[in-house]
C-alpha positions in Angstrom: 139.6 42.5 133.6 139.4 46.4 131.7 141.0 45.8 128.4 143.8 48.8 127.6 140.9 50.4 125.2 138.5 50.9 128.4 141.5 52.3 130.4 142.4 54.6 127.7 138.9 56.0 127.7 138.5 56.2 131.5 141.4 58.3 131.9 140.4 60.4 128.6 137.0 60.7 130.2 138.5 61.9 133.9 140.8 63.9 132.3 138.3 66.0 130.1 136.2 66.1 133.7 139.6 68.1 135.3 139.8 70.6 132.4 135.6 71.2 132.9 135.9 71.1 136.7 139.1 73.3 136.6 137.5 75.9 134.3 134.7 76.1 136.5 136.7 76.5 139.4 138.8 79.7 137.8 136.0 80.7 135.7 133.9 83.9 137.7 135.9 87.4 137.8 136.4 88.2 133.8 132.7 87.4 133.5 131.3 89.2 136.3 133.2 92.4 135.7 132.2 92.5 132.1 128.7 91.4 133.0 129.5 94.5 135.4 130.7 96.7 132.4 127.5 97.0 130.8 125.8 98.7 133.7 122.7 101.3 133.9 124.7 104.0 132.8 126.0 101.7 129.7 122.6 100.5 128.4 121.7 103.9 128.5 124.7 105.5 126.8 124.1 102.4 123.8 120.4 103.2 123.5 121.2 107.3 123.4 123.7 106.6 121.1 120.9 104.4 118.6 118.3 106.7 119.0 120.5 109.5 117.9 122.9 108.3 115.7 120.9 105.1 114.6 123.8 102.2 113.5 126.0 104.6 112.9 128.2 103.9 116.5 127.5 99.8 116.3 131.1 99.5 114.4 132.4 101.3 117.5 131.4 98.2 119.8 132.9 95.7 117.1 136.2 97.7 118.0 136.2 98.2 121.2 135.7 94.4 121.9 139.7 93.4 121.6 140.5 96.8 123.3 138.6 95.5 126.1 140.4 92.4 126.0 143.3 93.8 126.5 143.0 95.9 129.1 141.3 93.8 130.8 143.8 90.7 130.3 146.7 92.9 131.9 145.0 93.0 134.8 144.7 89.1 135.2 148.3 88.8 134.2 149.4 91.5 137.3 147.0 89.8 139.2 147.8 86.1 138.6 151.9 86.5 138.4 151.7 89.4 141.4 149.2 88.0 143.6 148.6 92.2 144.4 145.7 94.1 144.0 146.0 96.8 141.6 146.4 99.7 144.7 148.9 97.2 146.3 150.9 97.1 143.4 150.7 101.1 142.7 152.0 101.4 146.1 154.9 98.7 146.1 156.0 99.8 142.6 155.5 103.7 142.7 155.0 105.0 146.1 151.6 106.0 148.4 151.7 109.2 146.9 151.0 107.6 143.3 148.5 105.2 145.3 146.0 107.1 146.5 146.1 109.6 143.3 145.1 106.1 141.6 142.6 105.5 144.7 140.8 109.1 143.8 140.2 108.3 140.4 138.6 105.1 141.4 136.6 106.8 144.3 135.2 109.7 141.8 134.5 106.9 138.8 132.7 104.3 141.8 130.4 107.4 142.9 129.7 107.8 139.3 128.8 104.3 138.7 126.3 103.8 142.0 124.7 107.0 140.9 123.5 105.4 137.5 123.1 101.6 139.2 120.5 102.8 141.7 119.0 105.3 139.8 118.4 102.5 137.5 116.8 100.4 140.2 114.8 103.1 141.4 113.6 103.2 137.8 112.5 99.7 137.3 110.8 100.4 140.8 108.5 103.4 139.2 107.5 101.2 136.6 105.7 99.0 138.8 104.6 101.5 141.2 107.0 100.5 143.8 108.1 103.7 145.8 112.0 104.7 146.3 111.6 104.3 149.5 110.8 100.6 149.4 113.3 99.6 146.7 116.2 101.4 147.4 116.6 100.0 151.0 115.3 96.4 149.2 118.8 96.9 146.9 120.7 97.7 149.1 119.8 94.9 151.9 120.7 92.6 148.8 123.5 93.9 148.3 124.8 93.8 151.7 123.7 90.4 151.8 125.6 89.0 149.1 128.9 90.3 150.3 128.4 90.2 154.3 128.8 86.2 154.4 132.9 86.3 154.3 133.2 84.2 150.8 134.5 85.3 148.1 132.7 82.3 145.9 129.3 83.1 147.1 129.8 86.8 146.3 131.0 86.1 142.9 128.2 83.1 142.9 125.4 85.9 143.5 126.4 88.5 140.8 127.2 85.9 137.8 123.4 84.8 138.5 122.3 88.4 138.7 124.3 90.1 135.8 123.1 87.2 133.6 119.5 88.6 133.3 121.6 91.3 130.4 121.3 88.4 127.8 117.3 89.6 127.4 118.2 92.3 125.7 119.5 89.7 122.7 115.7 89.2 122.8 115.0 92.7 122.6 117.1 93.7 119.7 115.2 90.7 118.2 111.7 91.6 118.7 112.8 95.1 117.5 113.2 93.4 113.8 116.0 95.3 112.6 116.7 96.5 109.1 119.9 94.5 108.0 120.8 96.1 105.1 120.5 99.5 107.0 122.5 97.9 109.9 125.1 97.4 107.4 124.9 100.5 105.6 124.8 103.1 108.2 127.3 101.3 110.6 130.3 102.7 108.5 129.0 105.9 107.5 131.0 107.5 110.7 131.0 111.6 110.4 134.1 112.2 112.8 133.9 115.6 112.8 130.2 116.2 114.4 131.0 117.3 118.0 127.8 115.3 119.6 129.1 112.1 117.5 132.7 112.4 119.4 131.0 113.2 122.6 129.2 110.3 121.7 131.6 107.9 120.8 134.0 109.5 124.5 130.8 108.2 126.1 130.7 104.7 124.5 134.7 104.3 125.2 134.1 105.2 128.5 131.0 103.4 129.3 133.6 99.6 128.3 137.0 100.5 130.1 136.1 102.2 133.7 138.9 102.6 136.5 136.6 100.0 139.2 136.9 97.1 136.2 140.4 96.9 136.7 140.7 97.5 140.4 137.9 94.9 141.0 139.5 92.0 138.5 142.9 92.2 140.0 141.9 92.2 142.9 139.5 89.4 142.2 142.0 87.1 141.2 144.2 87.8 144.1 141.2 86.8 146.9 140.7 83.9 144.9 144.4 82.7 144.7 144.6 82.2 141.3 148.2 81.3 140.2 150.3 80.3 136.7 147.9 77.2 136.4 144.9 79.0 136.2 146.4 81.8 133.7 145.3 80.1 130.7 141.5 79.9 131.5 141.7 82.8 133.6 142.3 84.8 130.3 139.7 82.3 128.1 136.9 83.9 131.4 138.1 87.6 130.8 137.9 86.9 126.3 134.2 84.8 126.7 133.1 88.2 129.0 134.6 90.6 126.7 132.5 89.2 123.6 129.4 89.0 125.9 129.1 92.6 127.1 130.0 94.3 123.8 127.0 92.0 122.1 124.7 93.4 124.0 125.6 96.9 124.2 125.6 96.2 121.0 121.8 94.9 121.0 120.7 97.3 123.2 122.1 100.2 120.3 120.3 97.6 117.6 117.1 98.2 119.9 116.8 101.9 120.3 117.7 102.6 116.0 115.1 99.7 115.6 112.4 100.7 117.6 113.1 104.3 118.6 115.0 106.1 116.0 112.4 105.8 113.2 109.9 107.3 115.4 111.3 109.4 117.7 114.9 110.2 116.6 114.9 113.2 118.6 114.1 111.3 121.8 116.0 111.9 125.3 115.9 108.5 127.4 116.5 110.3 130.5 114.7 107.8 132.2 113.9 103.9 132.6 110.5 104.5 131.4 111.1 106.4 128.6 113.5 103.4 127.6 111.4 100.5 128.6 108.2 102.1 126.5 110.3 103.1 123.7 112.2 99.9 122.9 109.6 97.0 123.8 106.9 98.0 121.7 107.0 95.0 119.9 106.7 92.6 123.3 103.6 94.2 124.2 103.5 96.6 127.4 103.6 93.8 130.3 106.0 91.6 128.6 108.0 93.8 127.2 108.3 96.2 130.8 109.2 92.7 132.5 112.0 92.0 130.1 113.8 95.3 130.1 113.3 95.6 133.6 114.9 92.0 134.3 117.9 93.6 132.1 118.1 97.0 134.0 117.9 95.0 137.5 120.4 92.7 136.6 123.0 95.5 135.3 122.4 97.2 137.8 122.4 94.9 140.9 126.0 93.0 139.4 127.5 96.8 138.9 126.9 97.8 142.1 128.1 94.9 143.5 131.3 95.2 141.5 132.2 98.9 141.8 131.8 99.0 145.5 134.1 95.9 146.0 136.4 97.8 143.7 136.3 101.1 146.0 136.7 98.6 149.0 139.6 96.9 148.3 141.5 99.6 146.5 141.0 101.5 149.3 142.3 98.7 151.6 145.2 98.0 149.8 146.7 101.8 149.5 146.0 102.0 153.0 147.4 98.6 154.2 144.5 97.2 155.6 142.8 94.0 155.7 140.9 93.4 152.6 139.2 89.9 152.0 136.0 88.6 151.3 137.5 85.8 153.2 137.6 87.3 156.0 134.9 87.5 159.0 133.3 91.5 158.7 135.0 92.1 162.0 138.0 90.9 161.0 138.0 93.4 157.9 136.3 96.4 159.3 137.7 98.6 156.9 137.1 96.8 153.5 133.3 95.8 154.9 132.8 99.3 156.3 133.9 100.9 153.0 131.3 98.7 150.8 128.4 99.3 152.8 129.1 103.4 153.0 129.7 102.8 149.1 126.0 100.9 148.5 123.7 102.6 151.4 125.3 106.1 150.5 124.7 105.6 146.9 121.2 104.6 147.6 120.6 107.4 150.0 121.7 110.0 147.5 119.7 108.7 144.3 116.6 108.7 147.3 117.2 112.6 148.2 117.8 113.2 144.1 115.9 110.7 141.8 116.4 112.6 138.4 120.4 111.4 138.8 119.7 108.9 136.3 120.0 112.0 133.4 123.6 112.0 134.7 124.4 108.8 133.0 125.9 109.1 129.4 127.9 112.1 131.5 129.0 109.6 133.9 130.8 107.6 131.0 132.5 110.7 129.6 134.2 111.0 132.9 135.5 107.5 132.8 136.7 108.1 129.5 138.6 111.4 130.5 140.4 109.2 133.5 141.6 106.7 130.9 145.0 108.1 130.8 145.3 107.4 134.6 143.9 104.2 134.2 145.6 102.8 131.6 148.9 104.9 132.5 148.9 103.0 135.5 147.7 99.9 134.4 150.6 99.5 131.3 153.6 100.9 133.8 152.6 98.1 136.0 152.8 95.6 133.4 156.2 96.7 132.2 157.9 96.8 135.8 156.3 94.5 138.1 155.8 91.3 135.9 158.3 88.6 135.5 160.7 88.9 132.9 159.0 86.4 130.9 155.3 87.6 131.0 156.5 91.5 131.3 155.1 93.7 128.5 157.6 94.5 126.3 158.8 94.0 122.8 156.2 94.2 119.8 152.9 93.5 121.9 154.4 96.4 123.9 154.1 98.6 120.8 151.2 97.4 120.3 149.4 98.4 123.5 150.9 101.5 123.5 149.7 102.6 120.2 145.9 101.7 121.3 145.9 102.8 125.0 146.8 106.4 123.0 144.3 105.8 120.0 141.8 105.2 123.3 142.9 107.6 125.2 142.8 110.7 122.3 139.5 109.7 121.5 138.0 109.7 124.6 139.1 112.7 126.1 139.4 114.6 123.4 135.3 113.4 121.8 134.3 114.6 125.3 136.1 117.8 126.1 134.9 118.5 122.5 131.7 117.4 123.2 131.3 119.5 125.9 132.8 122.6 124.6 131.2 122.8 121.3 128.0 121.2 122.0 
């Protein structure tokens, strides 16, 4: 016969197995869109913004790790107390004419995005002598794979195991033996007023909050049926992702003023080379080539996957249509039909233009000069659709207001600046 002491720590021990197994079980969409967040056009974007500026925008990443949060948190709040995609919502709460203005800056911010992904792919392909027209079509046939098996978990499955090859470029910031005292130093001397440094700094605001993140996490969490239970760890999955991608856009800046600045600090990574044999000197040229290229891959590969979902199911929802990973492809023509135009169109056009890759610290200026759609939208929503209780309101409501505007003058106004007094 159990004496009450063994019961006690029976139940203790099943119980602490429900909290693991339920974590697991919410655990997935804040991860893999943050994993998401530090794409191709990110990692270049930090390592431009090291090279030129040396620490100088590390403090930047520091502060734009709760901003993140934030955002990001208000979309699994709509998303777990709604059970809408972000489109949906627009449309209930707002109208279709609202919707589809919302679905355009999404569509122009996704074709962005898959423009720096595959050029980044493309990239890692040249440094191994692989043509573009054997790994572009490889990409994409993994891609299509991942998604064309109607689950959601598998999906989500495939690009948590992809975007986890980012965490190298820890080890690259480390090989790169960086000057701490410097570090220190330089990451708050911040001269404002130099044009390039705004530019700069729009780039970096728009290379962490991008329109697809939030269509693509709300959505998330409405295939996957997450509800007032899951809230709590749903939000604990969206803060453990925010930390992760800021640290290493934050190594991969650590990496380039390391290993490139000192050198080189009037260096243009325009390319995948130019970054792989600029910041892995230290890793020797096959070890270091094979890291940053597993990072690259990985960014790339989880970013794609992301964004095009994004595109895919806002477009299903402002147009009413079926839009599931749960669903059979020829059950949800549309959503499947819109992802695969999304990842063989984005491939076809970085095939016909390889140098689009140039277009990436660009590419986050434009998603920083959409942020007062974004987060327009995105902090509406949460002050008319929620329920009473979680609605945005009071002080926390003060709150987000005063940073969505910090956010929003900064980017747009560092890269209109940027590009008018360059």
């Amino acid at each position: 016969m159990s004496s009450p002491t063994t019961n006690s720590a029976t139940i203790a021990a099943r119980s602490k197995w429900r909290r693991r197994m339920s974590f697991l079980a919410v655990f997935g969409p804040g991860l893999v869109v943050m994993l998401a967040d530090s794409d191709v056009g990110s990692i270049v974007t930090a390592g431009q913004s090291g090279v030129q500026w040396g620490y100088k925008l590390l403090f930047l990443q520091a502060l734009l790790t709760p901003v993140l949060y934030i955002v990001q948190e208000l979309t699994v709040r709509l998303g777990v107390f709604t059970g809408r995609g972000h489109g949906e919502l627009i449309r209930e709460a707002f109208g279709p004419g609202w919707a589809w203005l919302s679905a355009a800056g999404l569509a122009v911010a996704t074709i962005g995005a898959l423009l720096t992904e595959f050029s980044g792919v493309a990239g890692i392909g040249d440094l191994y002598g692989v043509p573009h027209a054997v790994s572009l079509p490889l990409a994409v046939a993994a891609l299509l794979a991942v998604v064309l098996t109607g689950s959601y978990r598998r999906a989500e499955r495939a690009a948590l195991v992809l975007g986890l090859f980012e965490l190298v470029f820890f080890f690259v910031a480390w090989a790169a033996r960086p000057d701490l005292a410097q570090m220190a130093r330089e990451s708050v001397q911040v001269p404002l007023f130099n044009a390039n440094f705004e530019y700069l700094v729009a780039a970096n605001i728009g290379a962490v909050i991008m329109p697809w993140m939030i269509f693509y996490q709300q959505s998330a969490i409405a295939d996957k049926k997450l509800t007032l239970a899951d809230y709590k760890l749903a939000r604990w999955d969206t803060a453990i992702g925010a930390v992760i991608t800021q640290a290493v856009m934050a190594a991969v800046l650590v990496a380039a003023a390391a290993s490139i600045r000192p050198h080189a600090p009037q260096a243009s990574l325009s390319t995948v080379g130019q970054m792989s044999q600029a910041m892995t000197p230290y890793l020797g040229a096959r070890a270091g080539k094979l890291v940053f290229g597993l990072g690259v891959l990985g960014a790339g590969m989880v970013a794609a996957i992301v964004a095009s979902l994004a595109l895919a199911w806002g477009i299903g929802e402002v147009a009413g249509r079926k839009r599931s990973l749960e669903h059979h492809p020829l059950q949800a023509k549309w959503f499947y039909g819109v992802y695969t135009m999304c990842v063989v169109g984005g491939a076809a056009l970085v095939g016909f233009y390889p140098d689009l890759i140039s277009l990436n610290v660009g590419v986050q200026v434009l998603n920083a000069l959409l942020l007062p759609l974004v987060l327009g939208f995105l902090v509406r929503l949460a002050m008319v659709t929620l329920p009473e209780a979680q609605r945005l309101k009071g002080t926390y409501l003060v709150v987000v207001l005063v940073i969505a505007v910090i956010t929003c003058a900064f980017g747009v106004l560092g890269g209109v600046g940027g590009l008018i007094w360059p």
